[in-house]
Phi, psi and omega in degrees: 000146180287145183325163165261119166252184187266149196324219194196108195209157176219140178263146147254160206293195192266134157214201184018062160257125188258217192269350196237350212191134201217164155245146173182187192170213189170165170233109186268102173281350149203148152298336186082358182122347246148137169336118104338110201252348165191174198179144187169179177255108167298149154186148192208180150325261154320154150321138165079064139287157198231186174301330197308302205262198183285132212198153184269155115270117195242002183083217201240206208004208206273187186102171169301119182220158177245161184220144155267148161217127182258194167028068189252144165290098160002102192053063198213126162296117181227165194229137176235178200197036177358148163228127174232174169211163185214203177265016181259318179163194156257146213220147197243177168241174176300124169293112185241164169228133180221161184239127191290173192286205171130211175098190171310114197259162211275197149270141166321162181245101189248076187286156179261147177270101155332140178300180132207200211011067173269139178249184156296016182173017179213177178183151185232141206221205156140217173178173183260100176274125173228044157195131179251018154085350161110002191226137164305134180296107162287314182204153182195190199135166182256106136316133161215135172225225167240017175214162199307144157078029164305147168227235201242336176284019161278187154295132180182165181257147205240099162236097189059217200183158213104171168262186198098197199269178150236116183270147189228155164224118169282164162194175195058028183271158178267113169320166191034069165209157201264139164216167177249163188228135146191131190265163226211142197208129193221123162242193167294348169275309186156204209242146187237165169220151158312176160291177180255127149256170196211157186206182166202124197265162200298188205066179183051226196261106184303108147240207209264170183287171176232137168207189185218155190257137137320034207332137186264170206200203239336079181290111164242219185269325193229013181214122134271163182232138204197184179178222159171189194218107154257132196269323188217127163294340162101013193066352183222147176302132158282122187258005171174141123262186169136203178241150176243143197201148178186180201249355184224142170308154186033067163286168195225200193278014163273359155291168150316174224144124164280181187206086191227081127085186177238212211041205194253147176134199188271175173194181229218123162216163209244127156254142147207196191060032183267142194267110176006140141079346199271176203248157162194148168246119206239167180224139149291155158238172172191103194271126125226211199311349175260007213132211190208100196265158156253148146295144155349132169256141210219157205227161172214175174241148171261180196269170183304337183102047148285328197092202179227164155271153179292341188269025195234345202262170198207167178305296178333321215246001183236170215244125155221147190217163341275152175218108008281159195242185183240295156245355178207162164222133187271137162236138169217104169236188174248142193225140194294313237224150171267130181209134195303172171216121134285119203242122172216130178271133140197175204264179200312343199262017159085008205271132195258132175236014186200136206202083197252114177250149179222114206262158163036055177272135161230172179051201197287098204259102191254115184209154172218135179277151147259090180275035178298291175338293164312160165274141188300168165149228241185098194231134158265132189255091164293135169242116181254129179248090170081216214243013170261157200230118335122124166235171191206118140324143182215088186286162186216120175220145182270000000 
């Protein structure tokens, strides 16, 4: 039998580096003869880190693997290294070097949640910190008052710390009243705010919803994608949305029409069965007790139905609905050329949870993931056509 030599590992350079946290990773291109048993990522100060110092397990054998590196210094050089071992020893990759963020740190970065289960005197809100600013979040939560641009010397709520998504609870509210929202994120720098959203909580006098259309986009030959934003419900729960679409201006719900779920805030909506080449208008709608209020009516054309080439598709040309979703998500674009797709979910730390291959898609390419499984939050959809790659945001919601 031939001798066991020591593996073949190569690093990749560092990426999605903040002040405390990098990506890297490698490729172990042979084994030597023997199993690979562990792999991963060194990194240090110095040139060369080995297993001695700190280092990922990324699991065994050949291939392509990712490493998180955690608990990193602010503006700090560090040098990294792939490693793999088999039963002859450990074998190093190229010593690459990258220098983490730092410097003076910001206010957090902060979305606000359309309200919902709004009552005559409650409401449920919150938001998204996805930058604690380079500094930890100390607090965070929803100001609300009647009048625009509430801030925390208003009313507001105190829900935990960190970055991530959040939930709020109103209370003490006055029926039939318009009140404004914004979530609020506090670091060692200061207090940051969401946009100002607005609601009305039920009582007093109902009128029809207030919303907006979405104009549309990844647009193919027989599918689009469109939604719209309700800004207010109108005192009474929106029991139905979506979009209405027709070939004559301002269509209504005696058009064709999606049907995606109530209340207020943005929502997502997928036409199809639409014809090559055509003119189409489309209006958001939003029904509650008092009626079916509309959006601006705003028109797109779909394509000859050619498709795309795989080095031509881009996030603009592919479709995925509904977003945010719950339990599944559609993707749908067109291909000129038969070409392999790779489809992979994973969350913001690059960690892969869902990995779908399809050999030789042509025409009209439709699939659905089922993401029942996940926790809410903020997931990336790399879609790879051939050798080019696409990423799409993906909200998760319960």
């Amino acid at each position: 039998a031939a001798p066991v030599t020591l593996p073949t590992v190569s690093t990749s350079p560092a990426n999605t580096i903040t002040n405390t946290t990098a990506i890297s990773g490698g490729n172990v291109t042979s084994d030597g003869g023997a199993a690979i048993t562990a792999r991963g990522i060194c990194w240090g100060t110095s040139a060369n880190p080995d297993v001695s110092g700190n280092h990922t397990t990324d699991g065994t054998g050949t291939g392509i693997f990712t490493s998180n590196i955690t608990g990193l210094t602010s503006g700090t050089l560090y040098h990294i290294r792939a490693y793999a071992t088999n039963s002859n020893g450990t074998a190093y990759g190229n010593d690459l070097n990258f220098t983490t963020t730092g410097g003076t740190p910001v206010i957090p970065t902060v979305q606000t949640t359309g309200a919902y289960s709004i009552t005559n005197t409650t409401a449920t809100s919150g938001g998204d910190v996805s930058s604690d600013g380079g500094s930890t979040v100390t607090a965070r939560g929803i100001c609300w008052a009647i009048t625009a641009n509430p801030d925390i010397t208003s009313n507001h709520t105190t829900d935990g710390a960190g970055t991530g998504t959040f939930v709020s609870n109103l209370t003490g509210l006055t029926p039939g009243t318009i009140y404004h929202i914004r979530a609020y994120a506090t670091n060692s720098t200061g207090t940051s705010y969401g946009s100002d959203l607005n609601f009305t909580t039920t009582g007093g006098t109902l009128i029809i919803p207030t919303l907006t259309t979405t104009a549309a986009y990844s647009i193919g030959s027989t599918f689009a994608t469109s939604g719209g934003n309700i800004t207010n419900d109108g005192g009474s729960t929106v029991i139905a949305r979506g979009v209405c679409w027709s070939v004559t201006v301002n269509p209504d719900l005696t058009a064709s029409h999606t049907t995606d779920g109530g209340g207020t805030g943005s929502f997502s909506s997928s036409l199809t069965g639409l014809t090559p080449n055509t003119n189409y208008h489309i209006r958001a709608y939003a029904t509650n007790s008092i009626g079916t209020a509309y959006g601006s009516d705003l028109n797109f054309s779909t394509s000859t139905g050619v498709g795309i080439k795989p080095a031509e598709a881009t996030a603009e040309n592919i479709s995925i609905y509904p977003n945010p979703t719950k339990d599944e998500l559609n993707i749908e674009f067109e291909l000129i050329y038969p070409e392999n797709v790779t489809l992979t979910l994973q969350d913001y730390l690059s960690q892969q949870l869902i990995t779908e291959n399809y050999k030789n898609c042509s025409g009209s390419y439709k699939k659905k993931i089922d993401i029942s499984g996940l926790a809410i939050g903020i997931y990336i959809l790399k879609i790879q056509i051939g050798e080019t790659v696409c990423t799409k945001k993906v909200v998760v919601v319960k």
